[in-house]
N, C-alpha and C positions, 0 to 999 in steps of 0.2 A: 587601189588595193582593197578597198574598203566594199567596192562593187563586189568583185570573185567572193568576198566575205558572208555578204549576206546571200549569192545567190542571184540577184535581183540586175548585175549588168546588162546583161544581156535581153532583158526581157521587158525593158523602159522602149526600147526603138519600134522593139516587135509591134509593141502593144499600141505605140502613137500611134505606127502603121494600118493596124489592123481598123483604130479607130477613124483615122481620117478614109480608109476606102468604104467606111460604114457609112459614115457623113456625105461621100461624096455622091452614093450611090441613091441615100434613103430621105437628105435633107431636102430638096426639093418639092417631095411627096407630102411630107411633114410642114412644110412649112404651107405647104394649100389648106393643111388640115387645118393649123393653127388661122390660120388665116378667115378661114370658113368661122372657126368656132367664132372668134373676134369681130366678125360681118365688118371688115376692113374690106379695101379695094384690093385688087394683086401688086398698086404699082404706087401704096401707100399702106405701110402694115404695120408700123413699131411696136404693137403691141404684140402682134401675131409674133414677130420676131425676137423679141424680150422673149416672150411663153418659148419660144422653142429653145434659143438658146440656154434658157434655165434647164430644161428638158434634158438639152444636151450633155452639158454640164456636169448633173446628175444620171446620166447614163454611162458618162466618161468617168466618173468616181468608182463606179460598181462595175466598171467593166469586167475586172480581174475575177469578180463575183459571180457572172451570167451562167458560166458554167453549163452550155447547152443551150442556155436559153434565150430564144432572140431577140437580140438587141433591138430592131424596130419594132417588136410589142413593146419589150421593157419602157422605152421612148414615147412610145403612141400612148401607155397609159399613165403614163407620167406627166405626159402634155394634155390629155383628158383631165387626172388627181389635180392640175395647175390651174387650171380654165375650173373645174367646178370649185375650187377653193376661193377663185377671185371672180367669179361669176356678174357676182353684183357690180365691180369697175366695167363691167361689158356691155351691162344692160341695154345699152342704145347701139346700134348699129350704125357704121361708116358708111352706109351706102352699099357695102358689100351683098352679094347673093342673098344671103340668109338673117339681113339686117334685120327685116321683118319679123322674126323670131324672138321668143323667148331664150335668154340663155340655156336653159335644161334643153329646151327643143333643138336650137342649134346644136348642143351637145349629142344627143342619142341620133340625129342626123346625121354627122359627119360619121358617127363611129359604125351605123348600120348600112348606109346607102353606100357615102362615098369609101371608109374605108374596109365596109364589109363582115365587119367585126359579128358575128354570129349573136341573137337573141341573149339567151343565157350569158353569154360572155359580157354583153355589155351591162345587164345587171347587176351581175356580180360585179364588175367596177365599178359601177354607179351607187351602190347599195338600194337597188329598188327591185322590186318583184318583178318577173318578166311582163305580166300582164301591164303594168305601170310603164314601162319600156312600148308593148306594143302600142297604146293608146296614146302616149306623148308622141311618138313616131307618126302614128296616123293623124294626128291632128294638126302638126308641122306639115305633114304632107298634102294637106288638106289646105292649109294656109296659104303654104307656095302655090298649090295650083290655084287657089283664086284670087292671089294677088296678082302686081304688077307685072311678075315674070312667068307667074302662069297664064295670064291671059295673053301677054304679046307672042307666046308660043304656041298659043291656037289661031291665035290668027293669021 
């Protein structure tokens, strides 16, 4: 009785639903991202998968809030807001791709290359100047190609 009261029966199942075809659809993506930022392996990541879950978690809080707005940005920069907060727990790399990296450079990489996230856009998340974005970008990119995985892919 108490459901029809406030309105809200009907609209708890919806909303699991909606969430878990989000999840089902977009955590895989998410979880490479997190993973990349962490310089974990793909087939050893606790961290990476802590960060997303947390991510998650609070995506699934604000769901009823998005109001338009897409849930895998809200996600993506929630798992970015996550990773630059705990930045320094990350410092050294697992081995993973981008271990090599600085955590800021790991950061503005995943969000410009792999997830495409536009110049200005990822400033404004980061709180830096775009020009500070392009120049940690190019320097990261510049690392990786003459590192270990830039070289074995020229040769």
């Amino acid at each position: 009785m108490r459901d029809r009261q406030d309105g809200r029966g009907d609209e708890q199942p919806h909303r699991a639903r909606q969430f878990e075809a989000f999840v089902a659809g977009a955590a895989g993506r998410l979880l490479h991202a997190a993973t990349l930022l962490t310089a974990e392996t793909r087939t050893r990541n606790p961290r990476a998968q802590a960060l997303l879950t947390a991510s998650l978690a609070h995506t699934y809080a604000q769901w009823d809030r998005l109001r338009g707005e897409d849930p895998y940005d809200r996600t993506r920069a929630d798992l970015a807001t996550r990773f630059a907060r705990t930045a320094w727990r990350h410092h050294r790399g697992q081995g993973g791709v981008l271990s090599a990296l600085a955590p800021q450079e790991r950061l503005v990489v995943v969000l410009r290359l792999y997830e495409g996230v536009a110049e200005e856009q990822t400033a404004a998340l980061l709180g830096l100047p775009e020009e500070r974005v392009r120049a940690v970008c190019a320097r990261a990119v510049s690392a990786l190609r003459a590192g270990p995985y830039g070289t074995r892919a020229a040769s």
